[in-house]
MDAnalysis code that builds the backbone (N, CA, C; Angstrom):
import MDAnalysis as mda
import numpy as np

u = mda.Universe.empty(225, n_residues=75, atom_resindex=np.repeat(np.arange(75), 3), trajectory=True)
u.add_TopologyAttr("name", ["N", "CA", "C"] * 75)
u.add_TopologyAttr("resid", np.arange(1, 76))
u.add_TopologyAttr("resname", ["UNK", "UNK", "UNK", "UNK", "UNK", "UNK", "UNK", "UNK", "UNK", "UNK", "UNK", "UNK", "UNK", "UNK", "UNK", "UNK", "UNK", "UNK", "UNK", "UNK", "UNK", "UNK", "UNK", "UNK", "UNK", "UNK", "UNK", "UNK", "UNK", "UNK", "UNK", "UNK", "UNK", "UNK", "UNK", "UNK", "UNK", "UNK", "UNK", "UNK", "UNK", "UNK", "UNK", "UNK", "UNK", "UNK", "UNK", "UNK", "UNK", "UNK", "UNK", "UNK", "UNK", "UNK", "UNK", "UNK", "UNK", "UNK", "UNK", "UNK", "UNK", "UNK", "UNK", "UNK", "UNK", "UNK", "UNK", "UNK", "UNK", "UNK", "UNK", "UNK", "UNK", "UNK", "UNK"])
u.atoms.positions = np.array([
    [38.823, -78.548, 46.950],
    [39.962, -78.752, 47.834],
    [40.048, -80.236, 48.165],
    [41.059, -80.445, 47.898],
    [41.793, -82.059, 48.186],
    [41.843, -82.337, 49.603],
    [41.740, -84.194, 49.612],
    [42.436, -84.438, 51.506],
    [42.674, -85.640, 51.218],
    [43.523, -85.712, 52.278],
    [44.081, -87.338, 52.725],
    [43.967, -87.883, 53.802],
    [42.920, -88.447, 53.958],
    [42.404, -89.491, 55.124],
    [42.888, -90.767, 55.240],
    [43.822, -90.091, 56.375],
    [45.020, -91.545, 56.718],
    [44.328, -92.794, 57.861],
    [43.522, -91.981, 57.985],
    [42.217, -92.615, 59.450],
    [42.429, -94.042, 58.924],
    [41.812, -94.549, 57.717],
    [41.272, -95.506, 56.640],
    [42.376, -96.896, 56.171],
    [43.556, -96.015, 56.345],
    [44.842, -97.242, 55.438],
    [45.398, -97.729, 56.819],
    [45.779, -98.821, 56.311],
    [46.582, -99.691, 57.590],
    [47.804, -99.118, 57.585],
    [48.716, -99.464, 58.781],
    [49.647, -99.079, 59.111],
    [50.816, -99.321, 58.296],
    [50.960, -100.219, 57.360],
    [51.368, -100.673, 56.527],
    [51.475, -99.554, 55.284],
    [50.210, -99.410, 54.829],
    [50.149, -98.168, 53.504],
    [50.472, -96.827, 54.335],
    [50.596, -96.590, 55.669],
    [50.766, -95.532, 55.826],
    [52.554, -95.328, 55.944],
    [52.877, -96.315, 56.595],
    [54.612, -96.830, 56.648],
    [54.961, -95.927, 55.045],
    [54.430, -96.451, 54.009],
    [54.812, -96.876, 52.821],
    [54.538, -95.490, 51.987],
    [53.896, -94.280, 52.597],
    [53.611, -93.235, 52.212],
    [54.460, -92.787, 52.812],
    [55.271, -92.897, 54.043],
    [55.890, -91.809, 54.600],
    [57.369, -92.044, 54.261],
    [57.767, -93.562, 53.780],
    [59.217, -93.669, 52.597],
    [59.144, -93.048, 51.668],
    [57.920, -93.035, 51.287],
    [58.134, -91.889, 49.707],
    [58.409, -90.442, 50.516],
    [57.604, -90.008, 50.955],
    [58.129, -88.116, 51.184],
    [59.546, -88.492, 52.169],
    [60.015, -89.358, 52.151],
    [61.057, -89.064, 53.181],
    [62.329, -89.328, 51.787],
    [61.544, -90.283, 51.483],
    [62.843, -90.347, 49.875],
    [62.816, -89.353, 48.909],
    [61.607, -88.836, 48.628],
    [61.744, -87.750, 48.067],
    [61.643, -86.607, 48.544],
    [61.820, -86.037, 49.493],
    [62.818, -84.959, 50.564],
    [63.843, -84.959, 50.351],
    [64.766, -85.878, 50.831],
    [66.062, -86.241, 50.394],
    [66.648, -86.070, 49.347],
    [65.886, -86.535, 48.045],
    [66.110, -86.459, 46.591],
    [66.531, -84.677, 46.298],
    [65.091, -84.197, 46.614],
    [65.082, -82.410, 47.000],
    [66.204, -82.159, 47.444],
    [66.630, -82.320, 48.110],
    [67.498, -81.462, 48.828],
    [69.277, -82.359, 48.562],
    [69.323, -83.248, 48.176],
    [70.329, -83.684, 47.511],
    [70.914, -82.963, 46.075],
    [69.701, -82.671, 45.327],
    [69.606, -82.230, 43.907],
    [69.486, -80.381, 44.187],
    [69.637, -80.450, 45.297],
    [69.582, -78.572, 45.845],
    [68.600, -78.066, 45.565],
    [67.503, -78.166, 45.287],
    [65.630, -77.828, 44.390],
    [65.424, -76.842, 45.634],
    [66.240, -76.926, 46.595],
    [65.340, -76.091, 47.558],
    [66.266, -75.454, 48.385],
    [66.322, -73.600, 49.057],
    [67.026, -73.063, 49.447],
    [66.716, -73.222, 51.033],
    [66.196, -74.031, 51.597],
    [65.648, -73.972, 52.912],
    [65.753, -75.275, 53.061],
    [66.922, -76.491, 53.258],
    [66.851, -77.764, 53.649],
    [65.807, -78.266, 54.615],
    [66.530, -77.236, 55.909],
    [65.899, -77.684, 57.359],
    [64.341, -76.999, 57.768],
    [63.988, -76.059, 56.868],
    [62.651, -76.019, 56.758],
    [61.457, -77.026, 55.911],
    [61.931, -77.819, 54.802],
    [61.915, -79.258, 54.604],
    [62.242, -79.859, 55.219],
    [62.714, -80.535, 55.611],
    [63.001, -81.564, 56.495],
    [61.877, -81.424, 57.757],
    [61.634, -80.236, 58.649],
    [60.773, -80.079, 59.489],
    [59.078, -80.255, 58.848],
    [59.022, -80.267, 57.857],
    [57.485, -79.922, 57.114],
    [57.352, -81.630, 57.072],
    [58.224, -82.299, 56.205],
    [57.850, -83.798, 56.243],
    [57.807, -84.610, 57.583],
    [58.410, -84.033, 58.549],
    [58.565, -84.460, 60.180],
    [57.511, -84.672, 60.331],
    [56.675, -83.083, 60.213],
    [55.121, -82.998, 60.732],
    [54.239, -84.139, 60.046],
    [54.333, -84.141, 58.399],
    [53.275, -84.669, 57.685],
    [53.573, -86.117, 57.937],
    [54.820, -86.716, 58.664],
    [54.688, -88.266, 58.956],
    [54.189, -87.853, 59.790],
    [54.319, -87.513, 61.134],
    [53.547, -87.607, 62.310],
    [51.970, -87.632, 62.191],
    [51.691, -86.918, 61.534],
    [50.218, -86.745, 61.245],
    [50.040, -87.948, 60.096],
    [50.644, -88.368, 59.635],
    [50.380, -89.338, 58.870],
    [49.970, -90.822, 59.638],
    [51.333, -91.143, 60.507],
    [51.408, -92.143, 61.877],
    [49.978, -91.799, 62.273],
    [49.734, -91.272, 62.783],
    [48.400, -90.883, 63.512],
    [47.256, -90.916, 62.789],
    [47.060, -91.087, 61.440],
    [46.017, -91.618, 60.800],
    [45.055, -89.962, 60.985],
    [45.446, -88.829, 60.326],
    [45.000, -87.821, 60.692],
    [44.412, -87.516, 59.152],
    [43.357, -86.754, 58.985],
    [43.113, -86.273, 57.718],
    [43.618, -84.851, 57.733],
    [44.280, -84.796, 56.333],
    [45.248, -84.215, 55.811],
    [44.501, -83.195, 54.374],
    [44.366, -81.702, 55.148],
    [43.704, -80.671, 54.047],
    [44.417, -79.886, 53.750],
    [43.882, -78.763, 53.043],
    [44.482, -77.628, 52.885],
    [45.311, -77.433, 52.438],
    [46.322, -76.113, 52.908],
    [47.631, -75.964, 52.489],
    [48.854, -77.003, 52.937],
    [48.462, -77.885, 53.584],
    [49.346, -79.319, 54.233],
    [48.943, -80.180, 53.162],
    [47.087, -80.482, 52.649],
    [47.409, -81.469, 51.530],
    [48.235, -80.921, 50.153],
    [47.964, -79.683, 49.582],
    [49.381, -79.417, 48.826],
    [50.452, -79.392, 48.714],
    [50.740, -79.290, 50.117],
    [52.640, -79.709, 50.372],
    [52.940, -81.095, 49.918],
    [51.752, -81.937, 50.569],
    [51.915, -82.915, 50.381],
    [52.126, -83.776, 49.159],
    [51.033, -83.181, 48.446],
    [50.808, -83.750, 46.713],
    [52.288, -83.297, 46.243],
    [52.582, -81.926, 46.718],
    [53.765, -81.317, 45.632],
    [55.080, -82.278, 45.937],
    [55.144, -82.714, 47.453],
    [56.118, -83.532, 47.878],
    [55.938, -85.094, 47.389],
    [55.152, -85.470, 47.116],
    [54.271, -86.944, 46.840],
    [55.212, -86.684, 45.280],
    [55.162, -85.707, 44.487],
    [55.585, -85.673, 42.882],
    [56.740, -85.035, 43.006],
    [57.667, -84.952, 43.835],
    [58.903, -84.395, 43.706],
    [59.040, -83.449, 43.755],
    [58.133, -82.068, 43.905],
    [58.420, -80.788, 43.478],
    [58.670, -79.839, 44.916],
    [59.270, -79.096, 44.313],
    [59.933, -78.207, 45.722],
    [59.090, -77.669, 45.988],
    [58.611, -77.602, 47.731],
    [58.208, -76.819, 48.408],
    [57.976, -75.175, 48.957],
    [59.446, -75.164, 49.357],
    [60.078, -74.061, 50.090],
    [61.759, -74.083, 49.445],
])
């Protein structure tokens, strides 16, 4: 099982992680990949916040994440 320990990167690489899932959210749901917009949109909310916060990131949240990190639909 995978994680992402945001504890570690400056605020800077973390900024710069949370343009990507926010650009590629957008992309998702522009391109229609997903029947649940606003249940995306709420999932990447969380994973910046927890991202901002330098939180380590497991489980079924680090897979959202990876799948969102590579473009692929969620929900």
């Amino acid at each position: 099982m995978g994680k992402a320990d945001y504890s570690i990167a400056s605020q800077e690489e973390r900024e710069g992680v949370i343009q990507i899932l926010q650009r590629n959210a957008n992309h998702i749901i522009e391109q229609k990949q997903t029947q649940k917009p606003e249940k995306l949109r709420q999932m990447v909310l969380s994973l910046c916040e927890r991202i901002r916060s330098g939180d380590v990131i497991t489980g079924k949240d680090f897979e959202v994440l990876i799948q969102l990190l590579q473009k692929r639909t969620v929900v």
